[in-house]
N, C-alpha and C positions, 0 to 999 in steps of 0.2 A: 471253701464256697465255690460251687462250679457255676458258672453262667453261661446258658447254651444258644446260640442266635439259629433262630428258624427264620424257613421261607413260607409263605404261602397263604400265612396264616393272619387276619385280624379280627378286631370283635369293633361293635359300633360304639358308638361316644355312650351309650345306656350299658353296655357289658362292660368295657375298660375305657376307664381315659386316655387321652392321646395317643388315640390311633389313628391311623392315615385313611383315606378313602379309599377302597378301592381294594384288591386282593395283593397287599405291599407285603416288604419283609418288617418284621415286628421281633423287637427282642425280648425272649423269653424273662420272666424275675428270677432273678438270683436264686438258688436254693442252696440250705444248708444243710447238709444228709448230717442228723445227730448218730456220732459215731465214728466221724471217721473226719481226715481234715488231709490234705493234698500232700504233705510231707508225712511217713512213716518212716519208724526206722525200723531195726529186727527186733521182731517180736513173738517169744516162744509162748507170752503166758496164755493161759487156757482161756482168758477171758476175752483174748481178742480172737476165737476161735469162734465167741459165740457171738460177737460182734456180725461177723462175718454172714454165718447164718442166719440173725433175726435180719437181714435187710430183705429178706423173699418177704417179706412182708408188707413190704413197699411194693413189690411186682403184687403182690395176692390183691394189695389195695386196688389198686392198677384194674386188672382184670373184672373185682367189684363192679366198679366206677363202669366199667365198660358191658357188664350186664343190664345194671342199672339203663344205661343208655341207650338201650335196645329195646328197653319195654317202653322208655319215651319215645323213641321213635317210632313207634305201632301207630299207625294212622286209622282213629278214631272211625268206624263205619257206620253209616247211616247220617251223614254230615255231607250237608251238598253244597258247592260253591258259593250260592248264593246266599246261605246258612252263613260262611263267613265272615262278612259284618261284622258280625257281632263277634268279639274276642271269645268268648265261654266257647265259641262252636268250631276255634278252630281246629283243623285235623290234630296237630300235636302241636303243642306247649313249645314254642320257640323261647322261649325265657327261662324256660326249665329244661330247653336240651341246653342253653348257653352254659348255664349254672351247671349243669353234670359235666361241660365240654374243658371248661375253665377247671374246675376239679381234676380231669384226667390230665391235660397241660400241665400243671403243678405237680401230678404225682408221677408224670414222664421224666419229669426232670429227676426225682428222686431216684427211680428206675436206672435210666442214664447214667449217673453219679454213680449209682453201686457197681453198674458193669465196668463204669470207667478204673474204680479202686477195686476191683476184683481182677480185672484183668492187670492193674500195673503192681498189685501184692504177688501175683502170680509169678511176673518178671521178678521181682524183689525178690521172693522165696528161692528164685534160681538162684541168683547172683550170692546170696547166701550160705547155700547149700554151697556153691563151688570155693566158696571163700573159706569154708570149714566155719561159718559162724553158729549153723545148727546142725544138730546130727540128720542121717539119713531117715531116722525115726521119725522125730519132729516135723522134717521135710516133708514126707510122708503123709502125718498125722493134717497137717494144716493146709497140704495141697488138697488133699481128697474132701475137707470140709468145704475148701472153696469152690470145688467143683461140684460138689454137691448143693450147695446153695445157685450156682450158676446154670445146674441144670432144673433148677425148679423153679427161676426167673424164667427160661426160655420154655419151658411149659406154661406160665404164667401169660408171657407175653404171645405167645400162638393163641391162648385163649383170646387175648386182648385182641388178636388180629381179627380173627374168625366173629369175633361181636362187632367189631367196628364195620368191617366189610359187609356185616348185616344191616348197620345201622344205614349205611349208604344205599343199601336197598332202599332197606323201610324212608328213609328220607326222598330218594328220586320217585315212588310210589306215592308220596304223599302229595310231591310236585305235582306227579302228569295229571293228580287227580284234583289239582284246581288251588293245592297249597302255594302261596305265594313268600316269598321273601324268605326261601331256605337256602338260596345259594351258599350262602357265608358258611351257616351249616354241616352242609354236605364239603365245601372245599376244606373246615377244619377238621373232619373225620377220617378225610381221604389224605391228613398230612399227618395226624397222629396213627394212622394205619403204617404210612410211611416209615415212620419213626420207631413205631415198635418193631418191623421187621429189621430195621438197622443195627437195634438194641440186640436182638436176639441174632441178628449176623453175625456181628461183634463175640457174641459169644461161641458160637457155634466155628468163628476162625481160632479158637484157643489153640 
């Protein structure tokens, strides 16, 4: 189970309970990536080969979540401030960017988790190979699956970048144009933006 503490980021007492006021630090929930578990030991068989590769799935989820949340954040035309009042009318669905926001938070942590056990299989697979525990074949065979699962994460999470970085448009757009109460919003887009560029550094330093 990996447990990841973020900064910058809260949701208000109607998104999550016991959170602070204010833009605090908040730690992330626990996540259990089905698959994989923080102690491995050497492992030739073909089944954890494919272990490996279904977690881009997590990234693909990822990148989803963050299309989705692009088309919530499209600020509603033909909606004037004073139209506001009334909840039906306002530019975008703050309760339904929360719910997509909260969704990509939990599936970053998944994200996360797999670069973290792809990159420490990685080191494993050396210390292996130099130890004579598997052949150069195998070595081979189970480096190149992880790299290829690693390189269709960091395609995954550019996507993820490139929509989020939109969302931050479409949300400060929504602002200047009379939307109130999106601060929280925008500061939690502009930290899972953060975060997936991290994800994908991590990878990119292999």
């Amino acid at each position: 189970m990996y447990s990841f503490v973020k900064t910058g980021m809260f949701l208000s007492a109607a998104a999550l309970a016991g959170c602070a006021s204010g833009i605090e630090e908040t730690s992330r929930l626990d996540v259990s990536l089905i698959g994989f578990s923080e102690q491995r030991g050497p492992s030739t068989a073909p089944a954890e080969i494919g272990e490996t590769i279904n977690v881009t799935t997590e990234a693909d989820a990822l990148s989803a979540l963050a299309q989705t949340l692009v088309r919530r954040s499209q600020a509603r035309h033909g909606v004037t401030s004073a139209a506001q009042t009334d909840g039906r009318n306002k530019l975008v669905s703050a309760d339904a960017l929360v719910r997509n926001l909260r969704a990509m938070n939990d599936q970053m942590d998944s994200v996360e988790a797999a670069v973290h056990t792809h990159n420490a299989r990685l080191k494993n697979l050396d210390m292996e190979r130099d130890l004579g525990l598997i052949s150069e074949a195998d070595y081979a065979a189970q480096a190149d699956s992880i790299r290829q699962s690693q390189n269709r994460i960091a395609a995954a999470l550019s996507d993820t970048i490139s929509n989020t970085e939109t969302v931050q448009t479409n949300l400060q757009d929504a602002s200047d144009r009379g939307h109130s109460g999106l601060h929280w919003h925008m500061s939690a887009t502009a930290q899972l933006t953060r975060e997936a560029q991290a994800a994908r550094d991590a990878i990119l330093r292999r």
